[in-house]
C-alpha positions, 0 to 999 in steps of 0.5 A: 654075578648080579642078583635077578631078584626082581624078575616079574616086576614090571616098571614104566618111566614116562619122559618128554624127550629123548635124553631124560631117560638117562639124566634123570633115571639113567642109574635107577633104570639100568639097575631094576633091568639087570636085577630083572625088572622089565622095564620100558621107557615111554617117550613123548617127543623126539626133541626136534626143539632141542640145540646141538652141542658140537657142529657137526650136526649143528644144521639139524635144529629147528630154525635151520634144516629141522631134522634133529628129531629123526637124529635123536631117534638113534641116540636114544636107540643107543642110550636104551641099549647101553641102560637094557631097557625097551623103549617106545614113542608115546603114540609112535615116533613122530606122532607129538612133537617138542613144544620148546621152552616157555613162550616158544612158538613151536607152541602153536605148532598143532602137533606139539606134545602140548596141545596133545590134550585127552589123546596122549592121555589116552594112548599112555593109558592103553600103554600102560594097560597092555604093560600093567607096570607095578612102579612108574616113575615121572616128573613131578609138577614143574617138571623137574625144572619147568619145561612145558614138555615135562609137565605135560608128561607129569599131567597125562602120566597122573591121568593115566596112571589113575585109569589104570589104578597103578600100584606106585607112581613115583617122581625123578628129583633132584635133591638140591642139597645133594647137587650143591655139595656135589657142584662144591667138590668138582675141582676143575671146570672146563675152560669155557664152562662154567660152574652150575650156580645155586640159582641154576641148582635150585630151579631143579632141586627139591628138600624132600625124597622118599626113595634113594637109589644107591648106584652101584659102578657098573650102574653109575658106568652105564648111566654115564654112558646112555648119557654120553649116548646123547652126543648132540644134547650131552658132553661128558668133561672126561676127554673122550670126543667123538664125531658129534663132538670132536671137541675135548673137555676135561674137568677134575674131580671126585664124580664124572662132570657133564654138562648140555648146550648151556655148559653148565658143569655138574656132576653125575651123581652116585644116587638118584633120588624120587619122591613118592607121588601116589599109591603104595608106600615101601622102601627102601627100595623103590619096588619094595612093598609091591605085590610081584603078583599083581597083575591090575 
């Protein structure tokens, strides 16, 4: 039976799309909710700018029926289930739409997230003190790879934290040391795929952490599977299919091997890793030096 030590924490995790939540903290969020925390995933977009892995549903993205928003929003009901964490739409659901990559016209799309200027400050701001989170954890200022969504999300979560003197901000990272070696030991990639290269590994990787999350086999398990909750962005190499993705992969290896729609393989590691952005230094753990009782 799993500890409850830290009932009455309160965490936030900001992120751009659905997916993030579970690529990026899926392993760190599930374990603060089953050791007690309370923990809410704010959304900023529904990814309407995202492809489709699978064609099933590959009518759905945006030059096409664009419809793929409102599908994302029951794979991201799902993920959040699987991690037992709240979740809500920056705004509402709908209210900011995905911007797409760099020099994507969607950019000029009144409603993208990034053209949300002081509002979505605004409103994260009031989110954040309604909750009154001890930790919130974001991106850090390329967005963890450069996309114009997530470093938007890094902005207006900087802004708003600051408003709402948040004890403890903290990035999601990738540390680049740790993603080659774990790229190293996949065995057997996918036919079709290809492995992750450093150039790839490198445009996301960091050298510095201050916080290693070390996940345990029921939270690594369950960021797998908020992972595998996002069919039409995710695939999972371990043989499974679905209605999705009726198309099996298989890659070998120490570590689950996923990939997106650029099959891309790389593992899912046992430990996630943040850097500390601002407010109260501690550790090891990432709620570690914060006052239970603080209320803002």
């Amino acid at each position: 039976m799993s500890s409850r030590d830290l009932i009455g924490y309160r965490v936030v995790a900001v992120h751009a799309h659905p997916d993030d939540e579970a690529i990026a903290t899926g392993g760190a969020l599930f374990q603060l909710a089953r050791r007690g925390a309370d923990v809410t995933v704010v959304t900023c977009t529904l990814g309407e700018e995202g492809e489709v892995i699978g064609s099933t549903w590959a009518g759905l993205v945006a030059s096409e029926s664009d419809q793929l928003g409102g599908f994302r929003t029951a794979e991201l009901a799902a993920s959040l289930s699987i991690l037992g964490v709240r979740g809500i739409y920056l705004g509402g659901a709908g209210r900011f739409r995905d911007s797409g990559m760099v020099g994507s016209p969607a950019h000029a799309n009144p409603r993208a997230f990034v053209n949300s200027g002081t509002l979505a400050v605004d409103l994260l701001a009031d989110v954040l003190a309604d909750i009154r989170p001890h930790l919130v954890i974001t991106y850090g200022p390329d967005g963890g790879y450069g996309h114009p969504d997530h470093i938007h999300a890094h902005e207006i979560t900087h802004a708003a934290a600051a408003r709402v003197a948040v004890p403890r901000l903290l990035w999601a990272v990738s540390d680049l040391a740790a993603s080659t070696a774990a790229v190293d030991r996949i065995d057997v990639v996918p036919e079709g795929w290809t492995r992750a290269d450093a150039a790839y590994l490198e445009n996301q990787g960091v050298d510095k952490h201050d916080f290693v999350v070390e996940l345990s086999s029921a939270d690594h398990d369950a960021k797998r599977e908020a992972m595998r909750a996002h069919a039409t962005q995710v695939w999972i190499a371990d043989g499974r299919v679905s209605h999705t993705n009726p198309q099996a992969a298989w890659a070998i290896g120490p570590d689950p091997v996923f990939a997106l729609s650029n099959l891309r393989a790389q593992p899912i590691l046992r430990q996630e890793y943040y850097q500390l952005a601002a407010g109260t230094p501690g550790g090891p753990e990432l709620l570690d030096g914060l006052d239970r009782e603080w209320q803002g």
